[in-house]
BAFI-3210 file (N, C-alpha, C; in Angstrom, 3 decimals, decimal comma, padded with zeros to 6 digits):
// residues 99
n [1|2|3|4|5|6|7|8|9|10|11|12|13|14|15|16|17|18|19|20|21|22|23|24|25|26|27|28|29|30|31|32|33|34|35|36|37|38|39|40|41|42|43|44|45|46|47|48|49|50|51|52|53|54|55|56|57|58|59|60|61|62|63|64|65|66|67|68|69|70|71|72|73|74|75|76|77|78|79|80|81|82|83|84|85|86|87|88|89|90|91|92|93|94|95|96|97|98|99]
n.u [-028,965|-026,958|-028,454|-029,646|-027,576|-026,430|-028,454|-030,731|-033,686|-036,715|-035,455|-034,543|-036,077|-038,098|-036,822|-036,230|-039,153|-040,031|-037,938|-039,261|-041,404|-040,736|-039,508|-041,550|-043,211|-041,827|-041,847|-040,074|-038,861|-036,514|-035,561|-037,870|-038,536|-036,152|-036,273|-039,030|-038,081|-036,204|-037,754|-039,495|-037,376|-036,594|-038,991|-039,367|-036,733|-037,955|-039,738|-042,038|-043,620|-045,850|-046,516|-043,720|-044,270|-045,878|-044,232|-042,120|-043,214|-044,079|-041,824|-040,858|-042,366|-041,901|-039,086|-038,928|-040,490|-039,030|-036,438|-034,143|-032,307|-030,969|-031,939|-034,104|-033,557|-032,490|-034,682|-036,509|-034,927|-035,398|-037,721|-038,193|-036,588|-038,586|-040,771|-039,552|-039,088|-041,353|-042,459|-040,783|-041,356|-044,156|-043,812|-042,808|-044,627|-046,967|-045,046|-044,917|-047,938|-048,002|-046,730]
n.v [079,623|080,717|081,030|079,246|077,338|079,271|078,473|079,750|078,949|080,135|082,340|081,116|079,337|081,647|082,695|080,421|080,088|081,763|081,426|078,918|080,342|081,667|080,036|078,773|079,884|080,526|078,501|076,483|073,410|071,794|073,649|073,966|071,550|071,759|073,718|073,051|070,428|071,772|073,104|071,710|070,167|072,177|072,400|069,571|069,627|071,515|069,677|069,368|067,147|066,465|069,143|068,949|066,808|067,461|069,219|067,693|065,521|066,815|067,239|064,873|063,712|065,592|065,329|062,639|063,292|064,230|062,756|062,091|060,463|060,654|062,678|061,867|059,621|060,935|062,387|060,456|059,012|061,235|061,359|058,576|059,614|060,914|058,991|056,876|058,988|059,474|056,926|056,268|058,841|057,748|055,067|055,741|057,573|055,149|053,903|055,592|055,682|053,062|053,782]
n.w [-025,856|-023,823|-021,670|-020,576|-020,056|-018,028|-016,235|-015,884|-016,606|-017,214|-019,363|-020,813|-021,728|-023,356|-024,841|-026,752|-027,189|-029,102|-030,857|-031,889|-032,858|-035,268|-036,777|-037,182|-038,637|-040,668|-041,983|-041,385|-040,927|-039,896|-037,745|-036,487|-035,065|-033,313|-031,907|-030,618|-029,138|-027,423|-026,393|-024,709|-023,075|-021,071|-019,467|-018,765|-017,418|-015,367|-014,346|-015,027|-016,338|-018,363|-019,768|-020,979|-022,556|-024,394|-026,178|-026,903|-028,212|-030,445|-031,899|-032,088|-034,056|-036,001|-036,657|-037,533|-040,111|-040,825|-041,456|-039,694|-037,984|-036,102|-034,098|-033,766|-032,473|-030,111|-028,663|-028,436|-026,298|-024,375|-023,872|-023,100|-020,467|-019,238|-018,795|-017,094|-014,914|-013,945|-013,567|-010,900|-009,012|-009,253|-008,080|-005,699|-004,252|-004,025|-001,831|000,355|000,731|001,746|004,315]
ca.u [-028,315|-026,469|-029,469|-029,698|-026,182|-026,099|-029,212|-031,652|-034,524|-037,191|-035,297|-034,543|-038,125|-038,507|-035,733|-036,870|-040,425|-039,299|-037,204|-040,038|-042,643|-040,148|-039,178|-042,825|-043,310|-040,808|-041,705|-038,318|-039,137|-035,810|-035,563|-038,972|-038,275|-034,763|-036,997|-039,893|-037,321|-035,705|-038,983|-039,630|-036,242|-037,072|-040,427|-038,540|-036,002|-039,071|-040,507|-043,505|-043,646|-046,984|-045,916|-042,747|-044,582|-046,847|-043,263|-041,644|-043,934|-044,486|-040,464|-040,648|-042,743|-040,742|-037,696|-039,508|-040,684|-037,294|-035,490|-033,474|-032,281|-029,861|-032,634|-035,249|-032,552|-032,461|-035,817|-036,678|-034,321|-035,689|-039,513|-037,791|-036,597|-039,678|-041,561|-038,503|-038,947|-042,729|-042,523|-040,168|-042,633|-045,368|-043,403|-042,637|-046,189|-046,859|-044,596|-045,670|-049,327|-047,978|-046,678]
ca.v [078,558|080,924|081,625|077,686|076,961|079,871|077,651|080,760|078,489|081,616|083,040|080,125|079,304|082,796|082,472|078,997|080,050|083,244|080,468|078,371|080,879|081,863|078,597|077,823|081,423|080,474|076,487|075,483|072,063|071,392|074,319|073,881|070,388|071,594|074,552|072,244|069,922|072,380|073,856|070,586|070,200|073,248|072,233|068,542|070,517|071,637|068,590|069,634|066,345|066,373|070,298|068,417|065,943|068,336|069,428|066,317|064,394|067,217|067,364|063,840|063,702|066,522|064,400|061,490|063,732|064,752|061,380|062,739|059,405|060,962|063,748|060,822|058,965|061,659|062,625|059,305|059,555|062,418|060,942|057,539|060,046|061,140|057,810|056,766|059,910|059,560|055,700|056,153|058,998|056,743|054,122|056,671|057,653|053,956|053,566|057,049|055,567|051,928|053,879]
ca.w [-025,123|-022,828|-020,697|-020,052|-019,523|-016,621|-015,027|-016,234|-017,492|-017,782|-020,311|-021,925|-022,475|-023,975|-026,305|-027,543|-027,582|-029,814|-031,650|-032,454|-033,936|-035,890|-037,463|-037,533|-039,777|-041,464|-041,821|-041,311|-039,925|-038,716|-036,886|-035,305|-034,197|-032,370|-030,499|-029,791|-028,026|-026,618|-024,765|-023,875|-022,227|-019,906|-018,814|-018,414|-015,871|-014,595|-013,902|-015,716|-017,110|-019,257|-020,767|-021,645|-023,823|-025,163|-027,189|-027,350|-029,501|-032,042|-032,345|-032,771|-035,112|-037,414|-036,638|-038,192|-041,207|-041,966|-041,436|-038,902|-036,920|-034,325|-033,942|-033,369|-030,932|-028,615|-028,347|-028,347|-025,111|-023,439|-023,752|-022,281|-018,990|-018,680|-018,032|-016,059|-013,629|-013,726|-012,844|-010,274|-008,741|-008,813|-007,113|-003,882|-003,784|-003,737|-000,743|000,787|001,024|002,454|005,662]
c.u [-027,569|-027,164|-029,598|-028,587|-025,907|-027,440|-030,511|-033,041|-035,555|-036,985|-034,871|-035,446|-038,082|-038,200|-036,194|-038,605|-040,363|-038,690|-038,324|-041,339|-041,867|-039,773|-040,787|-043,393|-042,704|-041,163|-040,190|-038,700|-038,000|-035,256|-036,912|-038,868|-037,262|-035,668|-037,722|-039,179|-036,510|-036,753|-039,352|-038,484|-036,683|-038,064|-039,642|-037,872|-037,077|-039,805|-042,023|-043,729|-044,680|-046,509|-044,952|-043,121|-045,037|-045,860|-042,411|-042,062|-044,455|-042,963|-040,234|-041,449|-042,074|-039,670|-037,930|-039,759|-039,385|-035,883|-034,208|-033,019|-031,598|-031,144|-033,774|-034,920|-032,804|-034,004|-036,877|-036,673|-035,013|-037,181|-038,879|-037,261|-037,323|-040,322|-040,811|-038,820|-040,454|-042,950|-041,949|-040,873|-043,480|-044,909|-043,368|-043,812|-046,633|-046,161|-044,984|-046,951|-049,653|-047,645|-047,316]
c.v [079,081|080,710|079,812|077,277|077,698|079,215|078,764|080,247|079,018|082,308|082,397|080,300|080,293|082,799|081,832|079,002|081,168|082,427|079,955|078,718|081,442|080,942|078,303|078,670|080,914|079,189|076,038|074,119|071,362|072,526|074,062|072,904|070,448|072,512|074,078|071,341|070,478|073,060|073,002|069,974|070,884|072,536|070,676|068,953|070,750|070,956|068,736|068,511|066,043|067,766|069,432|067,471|066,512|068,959|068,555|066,088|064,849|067,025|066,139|063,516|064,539|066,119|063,353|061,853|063,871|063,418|061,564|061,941|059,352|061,898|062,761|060,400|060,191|061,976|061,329|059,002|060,095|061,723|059,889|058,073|060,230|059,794|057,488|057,941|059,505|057,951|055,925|057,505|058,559|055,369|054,587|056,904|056,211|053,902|054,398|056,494|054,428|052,286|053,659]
c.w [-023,904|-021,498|-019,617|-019,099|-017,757|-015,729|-014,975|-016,740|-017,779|-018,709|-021,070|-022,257|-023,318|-025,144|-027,360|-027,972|-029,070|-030,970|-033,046|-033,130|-035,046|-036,839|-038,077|-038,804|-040,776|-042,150|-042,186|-040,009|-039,173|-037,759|-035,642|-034,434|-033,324|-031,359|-030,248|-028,892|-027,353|-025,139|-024,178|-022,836|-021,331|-019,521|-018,054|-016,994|-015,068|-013,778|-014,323|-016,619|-018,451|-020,446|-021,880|-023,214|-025,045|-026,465|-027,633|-028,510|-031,088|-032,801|-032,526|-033,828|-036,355|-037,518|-037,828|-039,728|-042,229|-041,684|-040,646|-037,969|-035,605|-033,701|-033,114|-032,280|-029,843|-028,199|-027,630|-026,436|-024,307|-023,148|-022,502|-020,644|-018,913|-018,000|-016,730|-015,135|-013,196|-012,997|-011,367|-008,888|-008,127|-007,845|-005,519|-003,853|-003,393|-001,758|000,291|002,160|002,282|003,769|006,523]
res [x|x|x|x|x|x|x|x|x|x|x|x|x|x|x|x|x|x|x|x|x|x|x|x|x|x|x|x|x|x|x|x|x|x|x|x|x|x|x|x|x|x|x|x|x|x|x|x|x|x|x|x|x|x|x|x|x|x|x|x|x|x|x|x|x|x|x|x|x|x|x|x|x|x|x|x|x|x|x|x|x|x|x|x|x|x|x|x|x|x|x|x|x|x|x|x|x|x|x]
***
């Protein structure tokens, strides 16, 4: 989490990727679901919007497994910025094109 906080998101990723084979070794499903939404966060920052999902939707799904309803809420969340950035996007391209 430090690596994030100082605005490092490279070594986030690393961390959280490092995190999540570990968890996954391990099957600790609520660990995997906090580092799958966490790598999806980064990529998110990124604006890598599709990556982002690609970890989203498994961490919502292990949210879902493990009845996890704040865990669900946020993720939930984070999917809901995505469209929101991606609409909003597609709207300026839209206008872009009308020049």
């Amino acid at each position: 989490m430090i690596y994030y906080y100082q605005d490092n998101l490279p070594i986030s990723l690393q961390y959280y990727l490092k995190a999540l084979k570990i968890a996954e070794e391990t099957n600790n499903k609520a660990l995997s679901a906090r580092a799958l939404a966490n790598v999806g966060l980064i990529f998110e920052l990124q604006h890598d919007y599709i990556k982002a999902l690609d970890y989203y939707l498994p961490a919502l799904h292990l949210k879902k497994e493990l009845g996890d309803q704040a865990g669900i809420t946020a993720i939930m969340t984070n999917i809901g910025r995505i469209y929101k950035a991606k609409t909003i996007l597609k709207m300026h391209w839209i206008i872009i094109q009308d020049l």
